[in-house]
VMD Tcl script that draws the C-alpha trace (Angstrom):
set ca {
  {8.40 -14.42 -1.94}
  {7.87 -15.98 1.22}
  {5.53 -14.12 4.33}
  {7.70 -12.16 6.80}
  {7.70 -15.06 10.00}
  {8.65 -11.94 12.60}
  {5.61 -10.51 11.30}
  {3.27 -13.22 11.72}
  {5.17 -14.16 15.45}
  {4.50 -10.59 16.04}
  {0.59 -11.29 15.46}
  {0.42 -14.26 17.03}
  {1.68 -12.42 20.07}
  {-1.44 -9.93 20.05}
  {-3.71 -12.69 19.51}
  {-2.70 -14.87 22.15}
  {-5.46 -14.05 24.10}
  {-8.23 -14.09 21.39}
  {-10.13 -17.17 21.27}
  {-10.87 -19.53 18.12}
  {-7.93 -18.02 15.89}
  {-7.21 -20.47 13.35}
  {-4.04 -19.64 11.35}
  {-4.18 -20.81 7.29}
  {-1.73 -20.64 4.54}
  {-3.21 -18.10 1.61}
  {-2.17 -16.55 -1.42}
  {1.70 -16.94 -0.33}
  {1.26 -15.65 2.76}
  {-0.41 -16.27 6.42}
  {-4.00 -15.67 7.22}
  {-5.37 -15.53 10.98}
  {-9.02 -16.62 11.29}
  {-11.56 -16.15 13.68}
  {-14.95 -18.52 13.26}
  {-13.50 -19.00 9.96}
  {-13.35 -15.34 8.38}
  {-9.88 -13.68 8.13}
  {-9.67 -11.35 10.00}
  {-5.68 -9.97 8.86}
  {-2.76 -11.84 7.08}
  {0.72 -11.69 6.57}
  {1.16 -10.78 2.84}
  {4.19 -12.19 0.96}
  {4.59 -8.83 -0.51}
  {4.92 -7.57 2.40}
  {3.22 -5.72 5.34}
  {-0.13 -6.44 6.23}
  {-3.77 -7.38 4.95}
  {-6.18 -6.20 6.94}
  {-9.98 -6.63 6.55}
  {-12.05 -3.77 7.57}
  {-15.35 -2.27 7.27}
  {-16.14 -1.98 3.87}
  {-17.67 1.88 4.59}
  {-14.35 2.75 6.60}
  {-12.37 1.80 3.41}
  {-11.75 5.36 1.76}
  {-11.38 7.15 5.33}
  {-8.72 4.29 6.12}
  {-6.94 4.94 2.99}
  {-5.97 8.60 3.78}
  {-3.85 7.29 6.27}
  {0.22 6.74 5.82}
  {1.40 3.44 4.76}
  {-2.11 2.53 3.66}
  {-3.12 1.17 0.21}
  {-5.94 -0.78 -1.46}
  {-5.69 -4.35 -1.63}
  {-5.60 -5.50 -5.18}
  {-7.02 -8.63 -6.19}
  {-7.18 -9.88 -9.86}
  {-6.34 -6.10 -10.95}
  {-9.05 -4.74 -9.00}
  {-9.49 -2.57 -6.03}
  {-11.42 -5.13 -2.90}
  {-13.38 -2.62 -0.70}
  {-13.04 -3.91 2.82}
  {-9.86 -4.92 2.59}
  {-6.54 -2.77 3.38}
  {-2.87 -3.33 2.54}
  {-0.68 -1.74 5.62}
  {3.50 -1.22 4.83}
  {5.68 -2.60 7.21}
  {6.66 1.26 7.89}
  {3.09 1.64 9.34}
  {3.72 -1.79 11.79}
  {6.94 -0.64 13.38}
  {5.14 -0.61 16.95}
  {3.32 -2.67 18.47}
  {0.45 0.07 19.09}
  {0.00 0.34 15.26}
  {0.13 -3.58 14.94}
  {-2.38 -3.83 17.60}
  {-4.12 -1.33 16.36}
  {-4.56 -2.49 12.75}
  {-5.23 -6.34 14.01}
  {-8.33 -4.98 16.63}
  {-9.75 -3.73 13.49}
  {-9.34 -7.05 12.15}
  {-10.48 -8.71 14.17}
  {-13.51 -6.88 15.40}
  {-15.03 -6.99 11.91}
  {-14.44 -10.60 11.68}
  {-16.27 -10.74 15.00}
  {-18.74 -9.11 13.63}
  {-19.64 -12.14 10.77}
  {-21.89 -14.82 11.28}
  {-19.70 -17.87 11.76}
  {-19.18 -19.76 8.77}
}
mol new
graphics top color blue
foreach p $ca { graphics top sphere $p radius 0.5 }
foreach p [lrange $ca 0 end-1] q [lrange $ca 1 end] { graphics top cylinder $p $q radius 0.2 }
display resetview
């Protein structure tokens, strides 16, 4: 299944302003990098992948439209899967993204 493109122009409109995003194609769908960790991605299932603090990972999942990413049959702490039901606005895009991002910010530079 391909990644949802008015999803990803939909990101690329909140990041406009963010320096040193670097976009890459991953796991069938579209990640958005900043100094080379990714920070959120366009999941061909669907929705969004968001990468958050790994200690905000349970709180985050008590949320609606929120589920753990699943990777190789296992849970990944840190990282978030958000349904397109909780991305309808652009204030919950944003939101979700910020979080993104901010962690990524967070990383030394690779």
């Amino acid at each position: 299944m391909a990644y949802d493109e008015y999803l990803a122009n939909r990101i690329r409109e909140v990041l406009a302003q963010q320096p040193g995003v670097d976009e890459k194609p991953m796991f069938g769908g579209l990640a958005f990098l900043l100094g080379g960790h990714m920070a959120v991605a366009v999941s061909s299932k669907g929705g969004l992948m968001v990468r958050v603090v790994p200690d905000d990972t349970e709180s985050l999942l008590q949320r609606a439209h929120v589920s753990p990413m699943v990777m190789a049959g296992r849970e990944t702490r840190g990282w978030l899967r958000v349904d397109a039901a909780g991305l309808k606005t652009t204030r919950q895009l944003t939101s979700w993204i910020s979080r993104g991002v901010d962690y990524a910010r967070s990383l030394p530079p690779k």
